[in-house]
Structure formats: C-alpha cells, structure tokens
C-alpha positions in Angstrom: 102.8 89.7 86.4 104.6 86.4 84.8 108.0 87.1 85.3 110.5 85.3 82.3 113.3 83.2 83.1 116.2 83.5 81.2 119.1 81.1 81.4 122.3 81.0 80.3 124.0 78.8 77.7 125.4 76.6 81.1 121.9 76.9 82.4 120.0 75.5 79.9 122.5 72.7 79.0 122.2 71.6 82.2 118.1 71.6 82.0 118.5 69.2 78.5 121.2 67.4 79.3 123.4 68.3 76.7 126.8 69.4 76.2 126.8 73.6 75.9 128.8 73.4 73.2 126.0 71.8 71.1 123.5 74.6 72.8 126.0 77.1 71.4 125.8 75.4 67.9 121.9 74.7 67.9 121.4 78.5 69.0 123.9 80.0 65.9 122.1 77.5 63.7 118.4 79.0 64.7 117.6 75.4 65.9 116.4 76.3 69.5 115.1 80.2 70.8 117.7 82.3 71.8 119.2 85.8 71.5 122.4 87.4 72.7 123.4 90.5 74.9 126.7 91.2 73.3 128.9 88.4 72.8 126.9 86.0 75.6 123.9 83.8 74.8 120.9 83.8 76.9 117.3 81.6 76.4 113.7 82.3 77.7 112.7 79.0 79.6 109.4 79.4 78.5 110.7 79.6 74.5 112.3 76.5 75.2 109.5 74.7 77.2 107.5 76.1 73.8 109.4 74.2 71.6 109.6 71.3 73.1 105.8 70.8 73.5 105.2 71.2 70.0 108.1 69.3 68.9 106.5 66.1 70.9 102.9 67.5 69.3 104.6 67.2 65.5 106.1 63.8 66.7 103.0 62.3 67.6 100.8 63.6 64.8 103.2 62.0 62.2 103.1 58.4 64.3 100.6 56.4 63.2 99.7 54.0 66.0 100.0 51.1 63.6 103.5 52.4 62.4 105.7 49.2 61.8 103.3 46.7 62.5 102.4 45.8 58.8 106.3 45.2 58.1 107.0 43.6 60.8 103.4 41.5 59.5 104.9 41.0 56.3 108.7 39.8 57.6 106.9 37.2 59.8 104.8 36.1 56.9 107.5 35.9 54.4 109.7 33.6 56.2 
C-alpha cells in the first residue's frame, strides 16, 4: 500500500525553498495542489513532485536546442 505524504504549508516551503507566505498565495491562487482541512492548508508530496516533473517536461519541449544562437549569430555579424 503507497502511503501519501501530506505536508503542511511550513513543510513544503521548506522542501522549495520558498517563503510560506508565497505557498499560501500560490495555493489560494490554484498555482500548486493543495486542499484545506478547515482553515489549515495541507499538500500531497506526490501532487507536488507531479507538478514539478511536468513543469520541467513543458520547459524543455518549448526549448529549442538552438534557442538564441541565431541572435546571438546575427549581433556578432552585424557589428
């Protein structure tokens, strides 16, 4: 049995190194997975973990691996 782990807002600031006022925010807004038990925020690791791996998967698809190089080309060229 996979058993979830949930962190608190404290928690999981402290796993993205960010302030938990901005996890607070970014949960209200819908930006990152969350839900609340009465007035206290709690997040599923794995949710989290989730997004992250397909926010670095969207990343990388819209890189191209030539991105930059044709202005940078074209600045050295125009000189």
């Amino acid at each position: 049995m996979n058993m979830e782990k949930i962190l608190t807002a404290k928690e999981l600031s402290q796993f993205l190194k960010l302030s938990e006022s901005t996890i607070y925010k970014l949960a209200s807004n819908g930006e990152i997975p969350g839900f609340k038990i009465g007035d206290s925020w709690r997040f599923d690791l794995e949710e989290i973990q989730k997004m992250i791996r397909e926010s670095k998967k969207r990343r990388l698809r819209l890189r191209s691996p030539l991105e930059g190089r044709e202005e940078r080309a074209e600045k050295r060229f125009s000189d």
